[in-house]
MIDO-400644 format. One record per residue (C-alpha): x, y, z; residue in one letter; residue number from 1. Coordinates in steps of 0.05 Angstrom, whole numbers, plus 5000, padded with zeros to 4 digits. Example, Ala and Ser with C-alpha at 12.3 -4.5 7.8 and 13.67 -1.06 7.14 Angstrom:
BEGIN
5246,4910,5156,A,1
5273,4979,5143,S,2
// end
This chain:
BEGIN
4624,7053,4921,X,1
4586,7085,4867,X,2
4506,7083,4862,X,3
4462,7056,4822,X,4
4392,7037,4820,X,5
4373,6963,4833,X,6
4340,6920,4786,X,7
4374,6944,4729,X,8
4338,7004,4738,X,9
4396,7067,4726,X,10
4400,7131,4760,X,11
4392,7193,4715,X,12
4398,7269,4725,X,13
4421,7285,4800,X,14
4384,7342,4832,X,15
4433,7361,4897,X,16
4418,7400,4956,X,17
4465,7400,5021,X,18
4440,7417,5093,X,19
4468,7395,5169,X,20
4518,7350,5147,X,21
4479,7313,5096,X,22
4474,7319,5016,X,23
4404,7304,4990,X,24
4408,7274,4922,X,25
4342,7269,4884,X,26
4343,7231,4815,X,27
4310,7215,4761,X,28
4299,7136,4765,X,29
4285,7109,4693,X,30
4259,7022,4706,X,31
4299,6984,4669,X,32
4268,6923,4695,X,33
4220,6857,4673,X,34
4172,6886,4716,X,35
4130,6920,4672,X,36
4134,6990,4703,X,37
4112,7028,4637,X,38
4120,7087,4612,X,39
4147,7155,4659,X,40
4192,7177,4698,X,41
4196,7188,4779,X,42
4241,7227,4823,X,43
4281,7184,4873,X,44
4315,7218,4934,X,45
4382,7187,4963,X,46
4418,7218,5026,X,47
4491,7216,5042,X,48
4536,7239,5093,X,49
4602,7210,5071,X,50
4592,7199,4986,X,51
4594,7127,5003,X,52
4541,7101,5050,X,53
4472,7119,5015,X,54
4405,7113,5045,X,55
4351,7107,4986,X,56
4286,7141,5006,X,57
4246,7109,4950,X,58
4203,7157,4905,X,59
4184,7227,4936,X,60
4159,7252,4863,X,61
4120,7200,4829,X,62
4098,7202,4753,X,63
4034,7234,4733,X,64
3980,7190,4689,X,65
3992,7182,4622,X,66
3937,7237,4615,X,67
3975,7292,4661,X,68
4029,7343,4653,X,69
4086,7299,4693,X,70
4078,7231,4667,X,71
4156,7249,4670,X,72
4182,7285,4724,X,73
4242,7306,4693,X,74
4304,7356,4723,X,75
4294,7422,4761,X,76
4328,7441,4837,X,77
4309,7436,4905,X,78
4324,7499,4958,X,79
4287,7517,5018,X,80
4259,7585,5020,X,81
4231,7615,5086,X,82
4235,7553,5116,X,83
4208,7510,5075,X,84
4234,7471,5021,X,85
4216,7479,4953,X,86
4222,7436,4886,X,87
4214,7462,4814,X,88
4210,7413,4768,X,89
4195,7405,4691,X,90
4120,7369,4670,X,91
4134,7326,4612,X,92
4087,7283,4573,X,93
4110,7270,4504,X,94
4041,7248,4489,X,95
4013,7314,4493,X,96
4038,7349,4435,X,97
3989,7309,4396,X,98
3931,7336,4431,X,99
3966,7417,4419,X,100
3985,7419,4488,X,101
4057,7439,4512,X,102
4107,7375,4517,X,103
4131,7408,4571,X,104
4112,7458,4635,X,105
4155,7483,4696,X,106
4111,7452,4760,X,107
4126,7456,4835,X,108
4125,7412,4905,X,109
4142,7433,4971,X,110
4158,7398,5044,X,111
4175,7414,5114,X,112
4235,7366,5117,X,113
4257,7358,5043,X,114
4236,7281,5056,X,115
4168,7279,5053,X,116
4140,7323,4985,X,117
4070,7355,4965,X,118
4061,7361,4890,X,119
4021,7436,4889,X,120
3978,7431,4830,X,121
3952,7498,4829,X,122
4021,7519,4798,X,123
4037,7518,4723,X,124
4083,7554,4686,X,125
4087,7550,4615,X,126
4131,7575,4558,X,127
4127,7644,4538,X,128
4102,7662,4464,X,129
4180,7683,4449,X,130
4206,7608,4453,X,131
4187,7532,4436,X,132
4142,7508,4490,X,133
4167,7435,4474,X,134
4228,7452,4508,X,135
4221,7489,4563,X,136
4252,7450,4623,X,137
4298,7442,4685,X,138
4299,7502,4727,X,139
4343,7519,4773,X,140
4326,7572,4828,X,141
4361,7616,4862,X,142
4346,7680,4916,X,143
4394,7736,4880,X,144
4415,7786,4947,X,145
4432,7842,4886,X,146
4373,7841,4855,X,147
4326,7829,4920,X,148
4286,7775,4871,X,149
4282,7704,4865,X,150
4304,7679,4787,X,151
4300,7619,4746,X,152
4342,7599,4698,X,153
4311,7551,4655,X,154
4330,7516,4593,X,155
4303,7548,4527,X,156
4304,7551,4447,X,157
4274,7609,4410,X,158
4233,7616,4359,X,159
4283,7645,4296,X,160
4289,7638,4225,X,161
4363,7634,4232,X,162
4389,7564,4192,X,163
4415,7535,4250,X,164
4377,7482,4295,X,165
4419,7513,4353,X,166
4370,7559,4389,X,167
4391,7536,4448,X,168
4389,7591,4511,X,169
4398,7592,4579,X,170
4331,7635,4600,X,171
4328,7678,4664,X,172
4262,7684,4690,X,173
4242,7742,4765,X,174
4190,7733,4815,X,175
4179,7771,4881,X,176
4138,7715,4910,X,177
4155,7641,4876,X,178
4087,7635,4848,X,179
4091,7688,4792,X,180
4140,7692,4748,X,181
4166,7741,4687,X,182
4213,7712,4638,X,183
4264,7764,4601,X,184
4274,7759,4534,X,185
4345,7773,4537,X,186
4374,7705,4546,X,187
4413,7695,4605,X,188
4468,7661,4558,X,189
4451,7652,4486,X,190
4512,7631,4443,X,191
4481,7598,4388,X,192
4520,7540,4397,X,193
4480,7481,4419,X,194
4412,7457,4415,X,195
4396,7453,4480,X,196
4425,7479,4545,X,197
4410,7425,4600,X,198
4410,7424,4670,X,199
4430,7497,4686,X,200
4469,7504,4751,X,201
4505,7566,4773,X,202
4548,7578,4836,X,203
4598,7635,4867,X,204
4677,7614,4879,X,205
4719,7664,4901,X,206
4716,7723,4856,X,207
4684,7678,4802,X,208
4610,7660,4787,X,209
4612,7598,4742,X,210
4546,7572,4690,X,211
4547,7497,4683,X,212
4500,7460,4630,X,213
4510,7403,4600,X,214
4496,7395,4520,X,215
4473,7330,4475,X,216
4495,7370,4405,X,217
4574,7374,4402,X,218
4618,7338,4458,X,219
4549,7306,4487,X,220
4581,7338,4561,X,221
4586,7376,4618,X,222
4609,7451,4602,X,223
4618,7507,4648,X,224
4631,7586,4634,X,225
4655,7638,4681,X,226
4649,7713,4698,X,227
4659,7754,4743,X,228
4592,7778,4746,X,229
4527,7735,4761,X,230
4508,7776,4690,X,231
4571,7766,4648,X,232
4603,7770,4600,X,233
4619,7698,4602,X,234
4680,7668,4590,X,235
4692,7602,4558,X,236
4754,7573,4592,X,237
4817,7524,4546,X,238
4782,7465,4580,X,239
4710,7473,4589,X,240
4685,7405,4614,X,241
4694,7368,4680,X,242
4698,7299,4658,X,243
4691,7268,4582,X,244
4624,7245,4544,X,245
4620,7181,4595,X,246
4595,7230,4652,X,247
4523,7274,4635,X,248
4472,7317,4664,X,249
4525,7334,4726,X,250
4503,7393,4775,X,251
4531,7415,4845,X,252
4525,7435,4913,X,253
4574,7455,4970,X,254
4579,7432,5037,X,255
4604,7499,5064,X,256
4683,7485,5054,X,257
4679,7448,4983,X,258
4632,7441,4923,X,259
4622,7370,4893,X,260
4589,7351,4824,X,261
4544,7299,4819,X,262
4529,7274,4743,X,263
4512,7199,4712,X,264
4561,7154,4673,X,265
4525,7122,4628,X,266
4504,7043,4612,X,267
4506,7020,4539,X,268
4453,6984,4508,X,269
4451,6904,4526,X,270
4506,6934,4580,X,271
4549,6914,4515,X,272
4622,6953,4500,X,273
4610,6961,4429,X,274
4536,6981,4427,X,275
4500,7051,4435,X,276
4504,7099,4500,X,277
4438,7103,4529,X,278
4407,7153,4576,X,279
4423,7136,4648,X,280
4470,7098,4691,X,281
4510,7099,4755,X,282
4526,7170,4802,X,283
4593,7194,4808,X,284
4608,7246,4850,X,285
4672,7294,4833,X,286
4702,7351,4880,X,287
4712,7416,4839,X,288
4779,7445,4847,X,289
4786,7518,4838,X,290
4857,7548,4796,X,291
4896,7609,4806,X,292
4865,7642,4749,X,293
4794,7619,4764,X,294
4792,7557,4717,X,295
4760,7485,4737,X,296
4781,7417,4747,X,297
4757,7358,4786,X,298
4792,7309,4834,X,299
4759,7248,4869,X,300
4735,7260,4947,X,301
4779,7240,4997,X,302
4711,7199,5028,X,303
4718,7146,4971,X,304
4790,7150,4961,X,305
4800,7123,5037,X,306
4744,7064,5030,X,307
4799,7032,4996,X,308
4844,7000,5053,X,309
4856,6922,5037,X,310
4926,6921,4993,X,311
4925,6874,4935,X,312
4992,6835,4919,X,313
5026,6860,4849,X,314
5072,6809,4811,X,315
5126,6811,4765,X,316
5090,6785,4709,X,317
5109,6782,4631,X,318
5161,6828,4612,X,319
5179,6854,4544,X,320
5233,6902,4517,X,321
5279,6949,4562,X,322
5242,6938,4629,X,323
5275,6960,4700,X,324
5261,6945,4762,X,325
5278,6989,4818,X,326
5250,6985,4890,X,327
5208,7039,4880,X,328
5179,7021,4809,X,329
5196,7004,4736,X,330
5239,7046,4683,X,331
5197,7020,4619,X,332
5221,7037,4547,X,333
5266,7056,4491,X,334
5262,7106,4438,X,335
5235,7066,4382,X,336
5188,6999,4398,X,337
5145,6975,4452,X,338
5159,6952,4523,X,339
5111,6918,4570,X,340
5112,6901,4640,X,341
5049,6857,4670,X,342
5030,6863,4743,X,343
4989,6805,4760,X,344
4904,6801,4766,X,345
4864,6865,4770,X,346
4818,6860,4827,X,347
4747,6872,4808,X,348
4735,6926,4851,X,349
4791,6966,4874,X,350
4838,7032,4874,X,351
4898,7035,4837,X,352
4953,7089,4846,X,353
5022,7105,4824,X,354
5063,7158,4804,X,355
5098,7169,4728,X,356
5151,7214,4694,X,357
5159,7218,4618,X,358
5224,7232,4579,X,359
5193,7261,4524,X,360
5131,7277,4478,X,361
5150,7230,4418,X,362
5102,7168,4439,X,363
5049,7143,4475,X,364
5043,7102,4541,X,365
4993,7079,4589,X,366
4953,7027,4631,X,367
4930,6956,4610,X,368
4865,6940,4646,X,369
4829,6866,4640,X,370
4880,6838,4602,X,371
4885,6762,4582,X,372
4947,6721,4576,X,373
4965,6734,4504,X,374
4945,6809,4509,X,375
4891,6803,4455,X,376
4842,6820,4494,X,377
4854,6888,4539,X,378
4824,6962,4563,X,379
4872,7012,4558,X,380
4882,7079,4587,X,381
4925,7112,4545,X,382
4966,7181,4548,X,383
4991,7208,4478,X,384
5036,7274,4501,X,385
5049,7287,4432,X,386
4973,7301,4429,X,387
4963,7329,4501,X,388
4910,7269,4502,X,389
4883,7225,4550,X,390
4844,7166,4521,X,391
4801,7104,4538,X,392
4812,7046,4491,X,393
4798,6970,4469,X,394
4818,6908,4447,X,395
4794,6877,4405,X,396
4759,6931,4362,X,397
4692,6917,4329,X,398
4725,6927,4261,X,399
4790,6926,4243,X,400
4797,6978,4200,X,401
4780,7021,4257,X,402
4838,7048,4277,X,403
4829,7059,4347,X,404
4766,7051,4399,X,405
4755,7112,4430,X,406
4709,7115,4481,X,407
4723,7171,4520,X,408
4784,7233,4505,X,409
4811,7291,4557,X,410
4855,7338,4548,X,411
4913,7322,4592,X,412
4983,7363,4584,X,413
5036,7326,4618,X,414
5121,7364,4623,X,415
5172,7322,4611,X,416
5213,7307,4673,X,417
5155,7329,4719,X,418
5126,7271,4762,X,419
5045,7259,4751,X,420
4995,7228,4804,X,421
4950,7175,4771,X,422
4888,7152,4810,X,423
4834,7098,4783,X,424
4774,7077,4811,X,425
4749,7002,4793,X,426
4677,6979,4812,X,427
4649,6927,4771,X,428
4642,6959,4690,X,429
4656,7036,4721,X,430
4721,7065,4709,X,431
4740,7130,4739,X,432
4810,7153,4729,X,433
4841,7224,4753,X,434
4910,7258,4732,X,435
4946,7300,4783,X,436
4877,7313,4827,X,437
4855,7356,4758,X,438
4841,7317,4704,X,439
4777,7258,4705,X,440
4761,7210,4655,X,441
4694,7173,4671,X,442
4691,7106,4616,X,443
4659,7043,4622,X,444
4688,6965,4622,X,445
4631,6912,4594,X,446
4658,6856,4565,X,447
4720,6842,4592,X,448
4695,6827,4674,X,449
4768,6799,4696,X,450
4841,6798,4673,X,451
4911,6829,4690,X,452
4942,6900,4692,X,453
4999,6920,4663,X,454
5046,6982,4639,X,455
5073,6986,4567,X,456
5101,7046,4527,X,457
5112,7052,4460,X,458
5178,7096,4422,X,459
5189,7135,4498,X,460
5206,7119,4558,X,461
5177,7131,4624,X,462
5185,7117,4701,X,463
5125,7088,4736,X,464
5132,7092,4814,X,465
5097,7070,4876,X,466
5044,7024,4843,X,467
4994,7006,4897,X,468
4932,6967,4886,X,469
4871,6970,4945,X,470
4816,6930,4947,X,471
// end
């Protein structure tokens, strides 16, 4: 359902681009594989009609030499201009900083069918005196109707003596003709908060323009501001992320009637639960949902939500502590202690939905995923209303004086009395899981491969109904 590379290869940074029915996904491919590939990095180009069925295209931006600009060819965007389609895309060779060259340089390709692409050499555009020229990367380019100019933004950090290693800026750069370019040094967003602004991406919803970036120095995430101006003042929103630290690098395009956001969930190291995130992974594509008040949330696409049509048999399986069965569901729980009710085996790839109402906001509740007989082994999605927290978690725990294994956290309000949706998506060690077609949790499952699912709740009580299981 969701793509990743083959070979144990991973998909990285998703550059989108929508035209006639079809979304264009380039990537950055990073080899994982025994092959011997070496160092660099290409761009790969999928194509989709349906966020399911993907045609790979292979490479369509290969690395550079070790001795060229784009041994890497790391993130920028893809538009067509005049008829004909352009990419900007960042040069980086980390070997080049030795020699007092820039790490890295904006560069350029083009094509007459956004299939076939022709690196243009003759174009180079390097950092301006004002900030580091080591990072200087990812631009995204736009035609601005105001302004009658095309602009850049581009990820920056400036040269200051402030004590802060967060430089970080969004830059803006103006051309008349896409070959030269004039950077202004007022930043087009420059709050001194992070040490990098990645993957710029900015898009008009309604009355709202909205800034996405994604950032390695605080939540490692996805963030998004909003104005009501192309030019600001931004507006940092309650919840500023689209998914939690399990989902990276995530940019969008629309399709003409909806706007969907592609980013990466990430592999571990050794593909191992309890070792480090690395850089890369598997694409997951969310469908932005636009509030009242202008604020965003994500819900999954009705494309992979239908692929699921097979139903898979639940069971009454072990039951623990004030448990009711209804024909509709299970009343679980009591005001002090925990209560379990097991549903049988957890296909390995498959949709699971149901419906819940809580009593209260005194205790927690949630999910068992993978479980084994004796529950000592487990993944657990895990609500804590008292906290307005949605949570990923273990068992066992790498240490046990770790009080809790916490992958992955959302914010997640839930009312008392008010019935929630609850969606999760299962495909091998991906785990996507959305509250009321707003909230998204993106988390990953290693270890455990098989095993049963299960509702508990611990010191509340709450009503889980319509439980249906798809393969």
């Amino acid at each position: 359902m969701y793509y990743r590379s083959e070979n144990k290869s991973v998909c990285a940074d998703v550059i989108p681009f929508y035209e006639n029915g079809k979304f264009y996904l380039f990537y950055l491919k990073d080899h994982r594989d025994p092959d011997g590939y070496g160092i660099g990095i290409p761009w790969h180009l999928l194509t989709t009609t349906d966020l399911v069925h993907y045609e790979e295209h292979g490479t369509v931006l290969d690395r550079g030499t070790t001795q060229e600009q784009d041994l890497a060819v790391f993130t920028g965007s893809c538009a067509k201009f005049n008829d004909e389609y352009y990419i900007f895309y960042t040069g980086h060779n980390h070997l080049l900083p030795e020699k007092g060259l820039a790490q890295e340089v904006i560069m350029m390709a083009k094509s007459k069918d956004c299939i076939h692409w022709e690196k243009v050499p003759e174009f180079r555009l390097e950092a301006p005196d004002w900030v580091e020229p080591h990072d200087f990367r990812d631009p995204f380019v736009y035609y601005d109707e105001e302004k009658k100019k095309y602009c850049m933004l581009l990820v920056g950090r400036v040269k200051t003596d402030i004590p802060s290693n967060n430089k970080g800026i969004t830059m803006i750069l103006y051309s008349d003709d896409l070959w030269n370019w004039t950077a202004d040094e007022t930043p087009f967003y420059a709050p001194q908060a992070f040490f990098a602004h990645e993957c710029p991406d900015l898009f008009k919803m309604g009355d709202w323009w909205y800034l996405l970036f994604s950032e390695f120095s605080d939540k490692v995430a996805t963030c998004y501001r909003m104005a009501k101006s192309p030019n600001g003042p931004w507006i940092t929103p309650k919840v500023d992320t689209f998914d939690g630290h399990a989902y990276y690098a995530a940019k969008s395009t629309s399709d003409g009637t909806r706007r969907i956001l592609f980013g990466w969930n990430p592999i571990k190291n050794h593909e191992k639960d309890e070792e480090f995130w690395q850089w890369g992974g598997t694409i997951i594509p969310h469908e932005i949902v636009q509030d009242t008040d202008g604020t965003l949330w994500v819900k999954c696409p009705e494309e992979i939500k239908n692929q699921y049509t097979s139903p898979a048999a639940l069971s009454d399986g072990f039951s623990m502590n004030q448990v009711t069965a209804s024909e509709n569901g299970y009343k679980i729980g009591q005001n002090c202690g925990r209560s379990i009710q097991m549903l049988g085996e957890l296909p390995t790839n498959c949709k699971v939905e149901m419906e819940f109402t809580t009593a209260d906001e005194i205790g927690d509740f949630g999910v068992f995923l993978r479980a084994d007989e004796k529950l000592d082994k487990y993944y657990l999605v895990r609500f804590d209303p008292r906290f307005n927290r949605l949570t990923f978690d273990k068992m066992p725990r790498k240490d046990a004086t770790i009080h809790c294994h916490v992958d992955v956290e959302r914010f997640c309000p839930l009312i008392p009395g008010k019935k929630n949706t609850l969606l999760m998506i299962v495909e091998g060690s991906v785990l996507t899981v959305y509250v009321n077609d707003r909230i998204a949790m993106s988390a990953r499952m290693f270890d455990h491969e098989s095993g049963d699912i299960g509702l508990y709740t611990h010191n509340t009580e709450v009503i889980f109904e319509n439980i249906r299981i798809y393969k």
